[in-house]
C-alpha positions in Angstrom: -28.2 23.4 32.8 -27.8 19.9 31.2 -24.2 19.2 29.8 -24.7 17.8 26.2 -21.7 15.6 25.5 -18.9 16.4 22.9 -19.8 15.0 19.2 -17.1 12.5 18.2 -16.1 14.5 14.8 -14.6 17.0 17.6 -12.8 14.7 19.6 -9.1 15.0 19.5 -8.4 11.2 18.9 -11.0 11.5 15.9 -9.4 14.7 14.6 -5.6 13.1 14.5 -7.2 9.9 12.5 -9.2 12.4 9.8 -5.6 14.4 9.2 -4.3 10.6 9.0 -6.8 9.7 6.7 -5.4 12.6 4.4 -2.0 12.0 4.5 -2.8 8.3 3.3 -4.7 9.6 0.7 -1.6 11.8 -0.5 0.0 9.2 -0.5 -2.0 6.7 -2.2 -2.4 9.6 -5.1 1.8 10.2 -5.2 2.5 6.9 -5.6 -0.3 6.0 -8.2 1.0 9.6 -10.2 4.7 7.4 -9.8 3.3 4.3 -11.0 1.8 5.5 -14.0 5.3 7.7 -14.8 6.9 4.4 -14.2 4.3 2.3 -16.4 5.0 4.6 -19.4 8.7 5.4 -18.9 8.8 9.3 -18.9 10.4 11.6 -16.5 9.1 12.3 -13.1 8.9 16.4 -14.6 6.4 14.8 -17.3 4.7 12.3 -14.8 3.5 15.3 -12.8 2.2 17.5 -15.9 0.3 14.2 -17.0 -1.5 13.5 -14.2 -2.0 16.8 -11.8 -5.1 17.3 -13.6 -6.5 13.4 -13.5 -9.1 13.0 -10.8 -8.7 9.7 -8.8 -11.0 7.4 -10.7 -9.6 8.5 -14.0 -6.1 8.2 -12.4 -6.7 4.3 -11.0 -8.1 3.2 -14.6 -5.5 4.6 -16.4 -3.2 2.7 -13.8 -4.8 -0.1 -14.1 -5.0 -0.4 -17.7 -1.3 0.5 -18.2 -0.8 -2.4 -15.6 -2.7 -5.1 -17.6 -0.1 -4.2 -20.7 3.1 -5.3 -17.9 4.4 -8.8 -17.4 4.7 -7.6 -13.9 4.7 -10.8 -12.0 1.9 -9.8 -9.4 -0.1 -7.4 -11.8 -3.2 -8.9 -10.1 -2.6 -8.1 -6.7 -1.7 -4.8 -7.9 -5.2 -4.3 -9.7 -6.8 -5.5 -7.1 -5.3 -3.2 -4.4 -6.6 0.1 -7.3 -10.2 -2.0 -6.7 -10.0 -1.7 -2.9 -9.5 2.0 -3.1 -11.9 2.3 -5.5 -14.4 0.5 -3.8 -13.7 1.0 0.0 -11.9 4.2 0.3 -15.2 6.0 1.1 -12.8 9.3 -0.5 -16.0 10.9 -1.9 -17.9 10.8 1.2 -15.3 12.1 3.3 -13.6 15.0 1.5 -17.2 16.1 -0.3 -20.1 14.6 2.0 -21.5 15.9 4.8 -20.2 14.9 8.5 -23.5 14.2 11.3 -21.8 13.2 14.4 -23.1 12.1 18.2 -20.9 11.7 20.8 -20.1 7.7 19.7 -20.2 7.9 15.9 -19.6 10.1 12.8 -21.5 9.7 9.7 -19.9 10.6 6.1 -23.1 11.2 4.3 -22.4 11.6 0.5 -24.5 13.0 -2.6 -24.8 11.6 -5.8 -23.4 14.2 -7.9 -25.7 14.8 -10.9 -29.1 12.9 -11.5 -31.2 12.1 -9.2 -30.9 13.6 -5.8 -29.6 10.2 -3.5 -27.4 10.1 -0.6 -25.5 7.5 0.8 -24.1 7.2 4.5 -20.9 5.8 6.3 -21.2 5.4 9.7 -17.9 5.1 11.7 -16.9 4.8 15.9 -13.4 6.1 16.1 -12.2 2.2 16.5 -13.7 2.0 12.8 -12.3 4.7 11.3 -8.9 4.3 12.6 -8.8 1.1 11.3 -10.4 2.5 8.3 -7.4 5.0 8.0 -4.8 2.0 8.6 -6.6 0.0 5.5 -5.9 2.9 3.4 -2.4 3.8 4.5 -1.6 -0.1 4.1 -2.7 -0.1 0.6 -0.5 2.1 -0.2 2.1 0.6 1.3 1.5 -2.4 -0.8 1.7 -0.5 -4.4 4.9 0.9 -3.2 6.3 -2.8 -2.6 4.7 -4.1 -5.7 5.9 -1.1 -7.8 9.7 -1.3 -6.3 9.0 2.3 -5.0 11.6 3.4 -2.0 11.1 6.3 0.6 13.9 8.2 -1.3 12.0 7.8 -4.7 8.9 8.8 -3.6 10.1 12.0 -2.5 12.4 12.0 -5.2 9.5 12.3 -7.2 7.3 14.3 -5.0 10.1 17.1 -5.4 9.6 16.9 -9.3 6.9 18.6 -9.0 8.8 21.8 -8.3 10.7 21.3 -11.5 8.0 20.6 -13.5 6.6 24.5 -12.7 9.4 26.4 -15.0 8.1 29.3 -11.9 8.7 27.6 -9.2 10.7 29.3 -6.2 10.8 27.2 -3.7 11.8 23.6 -2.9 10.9 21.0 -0.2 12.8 20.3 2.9 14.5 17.0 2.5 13.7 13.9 4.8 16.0 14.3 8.2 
């Protein structure tokens, strides 16, 4: 019986870099959701009710729109770390595209959605994608040092949510 070896998108390392991948991508949403609050001057409570409904593209225009208006002294880095995402994030692919793996590589292989019928493919070794992963968790990084944003404030805000929900029950553990 030959002994077929293990695709990559079930390897263990692979599997801890794709839950990475989405907790960098929470964050990078949180803190953009902050920004714009911040941007416009309303209440974390009003921040949340803007934006829980704003998909990512429409959330990083409105950013960087609301950005252009600052005299925020490095309001070009800042645009251009919205651009990176936009245009390296690959988010698409990998929450909506369909995974093809071998036991070296996994491929992201996204759909146009509407139109014509087109795919496009990312192929990534699990060196790739880590530092794929890292990319993404540093960028956000970066808009929280641009925008000022502490540890504290982001969950500060993150915990908003809560109040923003009239029916909400329940509230999140606090950092230890």
């Amino acid at each position: 019986m030959a002994v077929h070896p293990k695709p990559l998108v079930f390897n263990r390392q692979f599997l801890k870099w794709l839950g990475s991948f989405w907790g960098a991508w929470n964050s990078v949403e949180l803190t953009l959701s902050f920004a714009i609050g911040a941007c416009l001057g309303i209440p974390h409570e009003q921040t949340h009710i803007l934006t829980s409904g704003i998909e990512f593209g429409r959330k990083a225009a409105l950013l960087r729109n609301l950005v252009y208006q600052t005299n925020m002294p490095h309001k070009g880095k800042i645009i251009g770390l919205i651009g990176k995402l936009q245009n390296e994030a690959k988010r698409n692919a990998i929450a909506h595209g369909i995974i093809a793996s071998d036991e070296a590589t996994v491929t992201f292989i996204e759909q146009a959605r509407g139109g014509d019928y087109r795919t496009t493919s990312y192929q990534f070794t699990l060196k790739a994608f880590a530092a794929h992963v890292i990319m993404i968790a540093s960028i956000a990084e970066q808009l929280c040092i641009e925008f000022q944003i502490s540890e504290d404030e982001l969950f500060r805000f993150a915990a908003a949510a809560l109040r923003a929900d009239r029916k909400a029950t329940t509230s999140p553990v606090p950092p230890s």
